[in-house]
Backbone as numpy.savetxt, mean C-alpha at the origin, in Angstrom:
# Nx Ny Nz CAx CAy CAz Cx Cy Cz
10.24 -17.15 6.48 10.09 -15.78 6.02 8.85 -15.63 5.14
8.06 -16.70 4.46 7.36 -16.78 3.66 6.22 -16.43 4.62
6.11 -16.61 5.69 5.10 -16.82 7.10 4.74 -15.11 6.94
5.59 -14.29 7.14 5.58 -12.95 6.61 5.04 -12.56 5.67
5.53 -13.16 4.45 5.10 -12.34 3.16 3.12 -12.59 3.30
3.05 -13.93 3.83 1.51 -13.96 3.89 0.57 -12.88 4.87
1.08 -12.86 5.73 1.03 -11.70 6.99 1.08 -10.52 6.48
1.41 -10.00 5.81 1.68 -8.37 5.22 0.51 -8.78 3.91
0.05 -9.80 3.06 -0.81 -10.36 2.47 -2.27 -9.77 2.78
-2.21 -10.50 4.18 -3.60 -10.57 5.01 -3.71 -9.68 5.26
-3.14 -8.64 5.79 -2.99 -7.40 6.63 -3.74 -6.31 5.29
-3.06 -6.14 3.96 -3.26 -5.51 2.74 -5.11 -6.31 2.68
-5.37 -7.50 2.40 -6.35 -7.74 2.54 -7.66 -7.37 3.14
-7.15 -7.21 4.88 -8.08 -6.67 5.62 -8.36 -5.23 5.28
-6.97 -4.88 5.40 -7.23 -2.96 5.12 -8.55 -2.37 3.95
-8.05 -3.70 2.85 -8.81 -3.13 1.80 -10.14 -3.27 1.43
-10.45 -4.91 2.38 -11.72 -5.15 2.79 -12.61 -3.89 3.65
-11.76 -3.05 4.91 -12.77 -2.10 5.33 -12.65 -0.91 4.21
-11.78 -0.75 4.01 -11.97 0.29 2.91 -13.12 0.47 1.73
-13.52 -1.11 1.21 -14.61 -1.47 0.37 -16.09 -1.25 1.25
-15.44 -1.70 2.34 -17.05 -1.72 3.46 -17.41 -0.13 3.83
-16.49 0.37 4.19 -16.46 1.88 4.77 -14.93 3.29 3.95
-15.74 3.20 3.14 -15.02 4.36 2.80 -14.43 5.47 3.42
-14.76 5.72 4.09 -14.73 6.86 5.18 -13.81 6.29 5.31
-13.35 5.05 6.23 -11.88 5.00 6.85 -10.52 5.42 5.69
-11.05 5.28 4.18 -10.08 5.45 4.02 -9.72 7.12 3.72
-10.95 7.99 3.64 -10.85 9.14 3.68 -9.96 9.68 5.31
-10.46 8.52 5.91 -9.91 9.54 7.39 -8.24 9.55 7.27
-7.40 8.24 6.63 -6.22 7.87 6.84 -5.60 9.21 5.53
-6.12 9.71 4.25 -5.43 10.29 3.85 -5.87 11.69 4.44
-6.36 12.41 5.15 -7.02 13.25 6.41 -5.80 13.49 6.83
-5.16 11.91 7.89 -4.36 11.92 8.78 -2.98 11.94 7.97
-2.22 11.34 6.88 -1.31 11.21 6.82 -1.28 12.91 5.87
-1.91 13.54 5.70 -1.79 14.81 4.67 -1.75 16.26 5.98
-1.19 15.59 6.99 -1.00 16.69 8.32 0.14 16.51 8.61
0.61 17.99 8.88 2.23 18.24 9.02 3.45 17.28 8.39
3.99 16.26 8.58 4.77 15.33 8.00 4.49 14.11 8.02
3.51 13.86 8.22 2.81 12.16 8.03 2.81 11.66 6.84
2.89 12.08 5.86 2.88 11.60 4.15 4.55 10.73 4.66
5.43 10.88 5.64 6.70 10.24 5.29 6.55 8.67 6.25
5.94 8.79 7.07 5.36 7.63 7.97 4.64 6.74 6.75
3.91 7.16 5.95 3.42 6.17 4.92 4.49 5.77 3.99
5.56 6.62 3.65 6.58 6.51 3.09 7.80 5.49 3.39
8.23 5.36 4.51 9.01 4.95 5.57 8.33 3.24 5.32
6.84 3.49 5.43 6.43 1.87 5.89 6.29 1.17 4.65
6.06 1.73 3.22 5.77 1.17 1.96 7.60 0.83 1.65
8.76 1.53 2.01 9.47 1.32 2.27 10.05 -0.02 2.83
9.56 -0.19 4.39 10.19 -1.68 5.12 9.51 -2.50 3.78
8.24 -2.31 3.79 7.22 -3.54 3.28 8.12 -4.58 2.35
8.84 -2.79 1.25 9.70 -3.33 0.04 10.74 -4.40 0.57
11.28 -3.72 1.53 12.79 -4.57 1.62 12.32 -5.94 2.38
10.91 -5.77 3.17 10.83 -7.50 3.76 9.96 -8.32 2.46
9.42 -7.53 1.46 9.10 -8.70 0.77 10.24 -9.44 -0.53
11.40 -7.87 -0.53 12.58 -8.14 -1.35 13.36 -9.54 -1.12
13.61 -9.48 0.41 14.13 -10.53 1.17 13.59 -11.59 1.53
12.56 -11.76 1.40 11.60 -12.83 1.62 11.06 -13.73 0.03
11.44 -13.27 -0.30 11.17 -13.21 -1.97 11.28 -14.85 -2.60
12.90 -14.50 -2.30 13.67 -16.42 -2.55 12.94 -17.06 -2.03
12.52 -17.15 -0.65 11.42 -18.60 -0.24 10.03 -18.39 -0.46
9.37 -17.79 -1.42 8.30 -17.85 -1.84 7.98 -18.49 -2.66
6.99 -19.01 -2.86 6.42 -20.37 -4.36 6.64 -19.41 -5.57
5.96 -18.40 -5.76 5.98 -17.61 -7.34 6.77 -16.15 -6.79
8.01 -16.44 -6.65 8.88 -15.75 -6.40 8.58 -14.02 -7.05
8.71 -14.44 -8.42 8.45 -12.90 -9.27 7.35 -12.09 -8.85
6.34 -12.86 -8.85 5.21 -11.93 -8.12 5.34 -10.77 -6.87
5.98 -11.45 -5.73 6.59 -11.26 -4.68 8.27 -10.15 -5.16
8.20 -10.08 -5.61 9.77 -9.59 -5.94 8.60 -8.05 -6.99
7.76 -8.34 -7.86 7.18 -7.49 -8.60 6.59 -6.38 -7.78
5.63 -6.87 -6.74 5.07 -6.15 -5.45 6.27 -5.39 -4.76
7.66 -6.26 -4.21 8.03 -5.34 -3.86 8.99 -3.80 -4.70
9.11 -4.53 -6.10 9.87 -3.44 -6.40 8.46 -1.92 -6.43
7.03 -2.57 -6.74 6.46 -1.55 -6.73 6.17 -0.75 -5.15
6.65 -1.41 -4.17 6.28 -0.86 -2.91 7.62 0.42 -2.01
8.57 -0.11 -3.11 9.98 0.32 -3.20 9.86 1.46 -3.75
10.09 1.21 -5.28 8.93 2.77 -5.97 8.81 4.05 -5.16
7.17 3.52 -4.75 6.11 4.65 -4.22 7.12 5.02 -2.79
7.37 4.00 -2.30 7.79 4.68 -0.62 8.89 5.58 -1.51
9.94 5.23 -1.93 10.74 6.45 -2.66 10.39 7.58 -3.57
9.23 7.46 -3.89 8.23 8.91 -4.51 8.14 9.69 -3.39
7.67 8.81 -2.49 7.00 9.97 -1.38 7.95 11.24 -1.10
9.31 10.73 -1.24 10.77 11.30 -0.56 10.49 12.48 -1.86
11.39 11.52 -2.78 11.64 12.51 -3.93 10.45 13.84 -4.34
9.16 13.54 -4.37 8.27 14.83 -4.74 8.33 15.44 -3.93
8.70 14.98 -2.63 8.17 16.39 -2.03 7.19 16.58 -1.14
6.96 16.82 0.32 5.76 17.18 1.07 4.87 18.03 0.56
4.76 19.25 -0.03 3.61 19.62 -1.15 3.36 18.98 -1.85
4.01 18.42 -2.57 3.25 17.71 -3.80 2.54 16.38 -3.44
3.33 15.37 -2.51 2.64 14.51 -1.91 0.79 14.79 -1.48
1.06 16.11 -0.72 -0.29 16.81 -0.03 -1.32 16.87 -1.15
-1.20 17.34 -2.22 -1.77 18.08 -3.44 -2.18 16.57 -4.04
-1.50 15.11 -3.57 -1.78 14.15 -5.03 -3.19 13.47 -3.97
-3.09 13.69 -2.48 -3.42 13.09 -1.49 -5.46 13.94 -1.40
-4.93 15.40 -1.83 -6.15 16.16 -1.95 -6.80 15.64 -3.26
-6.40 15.38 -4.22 -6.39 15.12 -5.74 -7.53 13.72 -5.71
-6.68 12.57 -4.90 -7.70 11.42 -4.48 -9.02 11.73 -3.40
-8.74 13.26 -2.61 -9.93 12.60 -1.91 -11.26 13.67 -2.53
-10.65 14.59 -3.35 -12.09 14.62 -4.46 -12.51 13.82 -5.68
-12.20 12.68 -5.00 -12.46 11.36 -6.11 -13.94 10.99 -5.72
-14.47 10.76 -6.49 -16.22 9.74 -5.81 -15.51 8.29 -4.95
-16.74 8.41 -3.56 -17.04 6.90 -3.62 -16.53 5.91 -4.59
-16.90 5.72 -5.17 -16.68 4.19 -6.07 -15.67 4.30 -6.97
-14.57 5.45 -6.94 -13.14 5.50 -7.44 -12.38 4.80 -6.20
-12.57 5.18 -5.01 -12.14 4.73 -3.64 -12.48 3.34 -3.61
-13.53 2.89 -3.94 -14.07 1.73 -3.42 -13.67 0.77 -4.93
-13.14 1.07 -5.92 -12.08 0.43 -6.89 -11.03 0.37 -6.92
-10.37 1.21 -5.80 -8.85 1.41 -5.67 -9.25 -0.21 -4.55
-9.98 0.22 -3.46 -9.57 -0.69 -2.76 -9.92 -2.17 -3.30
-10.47 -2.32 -4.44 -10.52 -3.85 -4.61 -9.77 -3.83 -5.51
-8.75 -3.33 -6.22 -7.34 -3.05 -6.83 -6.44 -3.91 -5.56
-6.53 -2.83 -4.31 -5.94 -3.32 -3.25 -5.91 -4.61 -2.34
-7.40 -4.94 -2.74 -7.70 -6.47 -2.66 -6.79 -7.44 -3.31
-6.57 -7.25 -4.50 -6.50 -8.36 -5.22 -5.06 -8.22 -4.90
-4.04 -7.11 -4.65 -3.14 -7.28 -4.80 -2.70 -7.72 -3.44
-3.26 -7.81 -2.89 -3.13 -8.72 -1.07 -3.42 -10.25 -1.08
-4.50 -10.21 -2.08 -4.41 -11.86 -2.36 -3.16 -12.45 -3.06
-2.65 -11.69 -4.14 -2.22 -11.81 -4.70 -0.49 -12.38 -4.30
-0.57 -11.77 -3.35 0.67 -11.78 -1.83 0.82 -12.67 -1.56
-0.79 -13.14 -0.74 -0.74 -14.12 -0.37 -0.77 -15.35 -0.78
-1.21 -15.67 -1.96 -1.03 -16.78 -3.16 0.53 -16.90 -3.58
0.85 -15.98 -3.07 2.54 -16.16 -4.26 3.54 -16.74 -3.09
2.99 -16.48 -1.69 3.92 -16.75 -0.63 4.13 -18.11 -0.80
């Protein structure tokens, strides 16, 4: 199961690597998920993430780490629910009149916390 937690690791890794390279992609994804009910598809998946890294947790080397990530991935996918499809929309508009290099610090935020995954697996 640990084979996983590294895999969802790498995956957070890559994402955040193009995101650093090309900003734009990540403008296009909050574009796409801020149309009709897509904010819950991001919701739904920060969701699984929680419960497979919850469960995966015990066979990891630095367990807490892994258990810390997921309670925060648990969290947000359950924000998404609770605020609300407007308000979701409004926090989603909120980030994308952010500069460049607020985006391009989130994603090496997002970096580290993919390494961070993957070190703890």
């Amino acid at each position: 199961m640990d084979v996983v937690v590294k895999i969802i690791g790498i995956v957070i890794v890559a994402l955040a690597l193009a995101y650093l390279l090309k900003p734009e992609i990540m403008e296009y994804l909050m574009e796409f998920f801020k149309e009709g009910k897509r904010i819950y598809l991001a919701g739904l998946v920060r969701f699984v993430l929680a419960v497979v890294l919850l469960v995966a947790a015990r066979e990891c080397d630095i367990t807490p780490v892994v258990v810390f990530f997921g309670i925060l991935f648990l969290i947000s996918g359950l924000l998404v629910f609770i605020i609300g499809l407007e308000r979701a929309k409004s926090i989603i508009e909120w980030w994308q009149k952010q500069p460049v290099s607020v985006l391009r610090i989130l994603a090496l935020i997002t970096f580290f916390i993919g390494v961070a995954i993957i070190y703890s697996a």
